[in-house]
Steps between C-alpha positions, in 0.01 A plus 500: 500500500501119559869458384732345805772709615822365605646662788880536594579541885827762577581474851795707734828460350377385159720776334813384678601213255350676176814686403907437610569927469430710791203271675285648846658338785317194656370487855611607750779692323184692358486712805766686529484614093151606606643702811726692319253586205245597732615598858175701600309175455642164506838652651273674736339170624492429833840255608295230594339450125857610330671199678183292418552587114841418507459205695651186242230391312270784679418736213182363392384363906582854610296626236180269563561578858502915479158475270404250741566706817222818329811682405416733190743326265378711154819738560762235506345352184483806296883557611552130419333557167735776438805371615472202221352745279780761498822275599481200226448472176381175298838410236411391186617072623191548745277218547204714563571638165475152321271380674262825406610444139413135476180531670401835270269314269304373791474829691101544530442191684772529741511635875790554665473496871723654752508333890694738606370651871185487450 
């Protein structure tokens, strides 16, 4: 109570650079991994938003844009969340990993913050 808190932002694509062994794709090469893990959903999605994902430099527009437009995006994001959760694994030369293990002894005053589709 009364202590500050110092708050770390984590934003799309923040993973991408924390590792050099079997990293998400980026943008719009996102899509088509996502596709082919999930076909009822975001393989399902109408052509119109699958060429908007895959658009260069789409990934993230297209994805303001579908929450945006009322579509229910929950579904893709739990498949998202499972995709990343079920395809990589963090290597032990993973900055998340050091960063995690240098900030350990400040833990209980930190927040860490995620931008991602919100």
């Amino acid at each position: 109570e009364g202590k500050p808190m110092d708050v770390i932002f984590f934003g799309a694509g923040a993973s991408y650079g924390s590792d050099t062994n079997n990293v998400p794709p980026l943008g719009n090469a996102l899509f088509a991994d996502l596709a082919r893990h999930d076909p009822a959903g975001w393989g399902a999605l109408p052509k119109a938003w699958q060429n908007q994902f895959q658009a260069p430099n789409g990934f993230e527009h297209a994805m303001q844009a579908y929450i945006a437009s009322g579509q229910f995006a929950a579904p893709l994001q739990w498949s998202m969340a499972d995709y990343f959760f079920c395809k990589f694994q963090i290597g032990a030369g993973n900055l998340y990993l050091k960063l995690f293990s240098d900030l350990k002894s400040h833990i209980s005053r930190l927040a860490l913050v995620s931008l991602n589709y919100v």
